[in-house]
C-alpha positions, -999 to +999 in steps of 0.1 A: -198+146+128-165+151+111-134+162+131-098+168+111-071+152+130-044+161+102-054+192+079-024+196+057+003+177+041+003+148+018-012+123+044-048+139+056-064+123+082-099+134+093-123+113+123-161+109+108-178+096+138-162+061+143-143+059+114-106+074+113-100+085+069-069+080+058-061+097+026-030+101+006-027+142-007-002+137-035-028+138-065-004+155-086+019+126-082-006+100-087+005+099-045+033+086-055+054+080-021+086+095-013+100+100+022+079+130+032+047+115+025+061+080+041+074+097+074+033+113+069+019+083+063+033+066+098+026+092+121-011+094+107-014+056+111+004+062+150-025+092+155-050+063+150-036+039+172-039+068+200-072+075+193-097+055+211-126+064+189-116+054+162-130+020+157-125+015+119-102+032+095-109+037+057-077+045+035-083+063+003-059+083-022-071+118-035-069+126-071-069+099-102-050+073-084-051+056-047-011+050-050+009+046-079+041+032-060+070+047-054+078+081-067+104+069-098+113+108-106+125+117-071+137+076-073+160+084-101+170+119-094+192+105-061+216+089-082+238+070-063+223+080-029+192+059-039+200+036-014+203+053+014+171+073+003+155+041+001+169+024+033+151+053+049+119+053+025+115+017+028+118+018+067+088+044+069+067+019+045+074-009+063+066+005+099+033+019+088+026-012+070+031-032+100+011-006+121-019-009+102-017-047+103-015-041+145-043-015+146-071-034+164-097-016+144-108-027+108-087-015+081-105-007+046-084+003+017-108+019-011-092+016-044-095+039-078-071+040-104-040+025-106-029+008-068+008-003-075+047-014-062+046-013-023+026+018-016-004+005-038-005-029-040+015-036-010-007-014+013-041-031-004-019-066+008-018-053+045-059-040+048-081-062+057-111-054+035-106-040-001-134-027-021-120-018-059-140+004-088-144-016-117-121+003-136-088+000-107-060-017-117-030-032-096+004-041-100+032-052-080+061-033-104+093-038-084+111-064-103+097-038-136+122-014-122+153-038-112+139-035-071+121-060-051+085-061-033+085-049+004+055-031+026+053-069+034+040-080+001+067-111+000+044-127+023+010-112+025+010-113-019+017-155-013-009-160+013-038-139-003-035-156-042-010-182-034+025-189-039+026-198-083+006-167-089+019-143-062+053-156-084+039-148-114+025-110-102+062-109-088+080-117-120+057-108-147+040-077-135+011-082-152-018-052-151-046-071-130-079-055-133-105-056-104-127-084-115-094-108-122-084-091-084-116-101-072-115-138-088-076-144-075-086-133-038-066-100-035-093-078-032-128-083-012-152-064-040-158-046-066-184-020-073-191+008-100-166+033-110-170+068-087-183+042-057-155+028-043-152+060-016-190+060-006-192+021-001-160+020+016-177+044+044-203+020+041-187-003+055-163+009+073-191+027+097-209-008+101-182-021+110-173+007+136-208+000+149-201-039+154-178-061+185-144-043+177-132-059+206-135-091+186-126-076+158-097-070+166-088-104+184-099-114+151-075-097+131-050-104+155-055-139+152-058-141+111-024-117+107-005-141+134-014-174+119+001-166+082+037-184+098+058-166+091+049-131+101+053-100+083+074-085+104+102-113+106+102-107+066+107-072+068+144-067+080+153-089+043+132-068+025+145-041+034+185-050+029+172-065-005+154-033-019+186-008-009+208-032-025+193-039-056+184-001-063+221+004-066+224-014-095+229-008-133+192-024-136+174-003-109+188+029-125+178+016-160+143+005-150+135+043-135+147+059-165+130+038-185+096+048-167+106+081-168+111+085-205+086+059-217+103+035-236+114-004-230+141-011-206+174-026-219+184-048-190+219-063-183+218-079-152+243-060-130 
C-alpha cells in the first residue's frame, strides 16, 4: 500500500510499504537543481530519517533525466550574486548528501538519462546501490563550467573508481555510459532501458524485507572507513565552489552551455 508523504513540489516523496520514493519533479528542467528544489530535496531526505517504516529508500528523477546537475540558466542569470546563490545551493546539496549517507536504511539511486555535476553524479556517489538503464549516461561537469565537484564527490568519486580515473572524470569530463560505469565500479548494474524504476523497487523492497538493523551498521561502517570522511571534505568544497563561480571562467562556461557553443577559457 502506497501512502504520499510529500504531494507537490519538485521533490515528491511517497511510502510504498517499506520503501520511502524519492523523486525529483523538475522534468521540465531535466531536474536540474536550484535552491528550491535543494531546500526540497533535504527536508524530503529529513522526512525519511523520521519515519520509522521506512526501511529502504529508492531515489528516482521524473521525466527524461534523473538529474542533469545544476540548473546553468538560473546559474548564469545571478550574475555576480552567483556566489552567494551557490554558497546557499551548495549548503542544501551537501547536507542532504550527507543525510542520505547517515540514513540507516538502504539507499537505491535508479538512474535514466543523463545523471550529471553534483546533483546527478554526485548523488549516484552517495547511494549505496545504483542500478543504470543501458542507455544512462553520467558526468561529473564542474571543471566543464569553471566550478568544482561537491555533494561529496571529491572523495566518494576517488574511493568508488580510484584516484587516476576519478582525476581523469574530474578533468576531462568525459560522457561515461552505463556499461563503462558498470566496468569502472560507479554503478552496481545495469539493466534494459524503461527498467531501471521497476528493478530498483525490486530491490529496494527485498532489501526492506532483510536485517536493516545490520544494514545499517553496515553502511555505517563502509561510509566511516573511506578516511577521510565526507563530511570533513565538505566545508572546502563548499568555499571552493562559491569562489570559483565568481570567476571570468565559471561565467564563460554557463554561457557557453547555455548557447551551445565551445567555451573560450582564460583562466581568471
Amino acid at each position: 500500500m502506497s501512502e504520499t508523504l510529500i504531494a507537490d513540489g519538485p521533490v515528491l516523496l511517497e511510502l510504498d510499504g517499506a520503501v520511502a520514493h524519492l523523486r525529483f519533479n523538475r522534468p521540465e528542467a531535466s531536474n536540474g537543481l536550484d535552491v528550491p528544489l535543494l531546500r526540497a530535496l533535504y527536508e524530503a531526505v529529513m522526512r525519511i530519517h523520521g519515519e520509522p517504516r521506512a526501511r529502504a529508500v529508492l531515489v528516482t528523477g521524473e521525466g527524461r533525466h534523473f538529474c542533469a546537475g545544476g540548473d546553468v540558466k538560473t546559474f548564469a542569470a545571478k550574475g555576480e550574486a552567483l556566489p552567494d546563490y551557490l554558497r546557499e545551493a551548495t549548503s542544501w546539496l551537501q547536507i542532504s548528501a550527507s543525510a542520505l549517507i547517515r540514513l540507516r536504511a538502504p539507499v537505491i539511486a535508479a538512474v535514466h538519462g543523463f545523471a550529471a555535476g553534483g546533483g546527478g553524479l554526485g548523488l549516484v556517489c552517495a547511494s549505496d546501490l545504483v542500478i543504470a538503464e543501458r542507455s544512462a549516461t553520467f558526468m561529473l561537469g564542474a571543471t566543464r563550467v569553471g566550478m568544482a565537484p561537491d555533494a561529496g564527490g571529491s572523495v566518494t568519486l576517488t574511493h568508488l573508481v580510484g584516484f587516476r580515473k576519478a582525476m581523469e572524470i574530474a578533468l576531462t569530463n568525459p560522457a561515461i555510459e552505463a556499461e563503462e560505469a558498470l566496468r569502472i565500479g560507479l554503478i552496481t548494474r545495469v539493466v534494459d532501458d524503461g527498467a531501471a524504476r521497476a528493478e530498483g523497487m525490486a530491490l529496494a523492497r527485498e532489501l526492506a524485507a532483510g536485517p536493516t538493523l545490520a544494514y545499517g551498521q553496515t553502511k555505517r561502517l563502509l561510509w566511516e572507513g573511506l578516511g577521510a570522511t565526507v563530511e570533513a571534505r565538505l566545508p572546502d568544497e563548499a568555499r571552493t565552489v562559491a569562489e570559483l563561480s565568481g570567476s571570468e571562467d565559471a561565467r564563460e562556461g554557463l554561457a557557453a552551455v547555455i548557447e551551445r557553443r565551445a567555451p573560450e577559457y582564460r583562466g581568471r
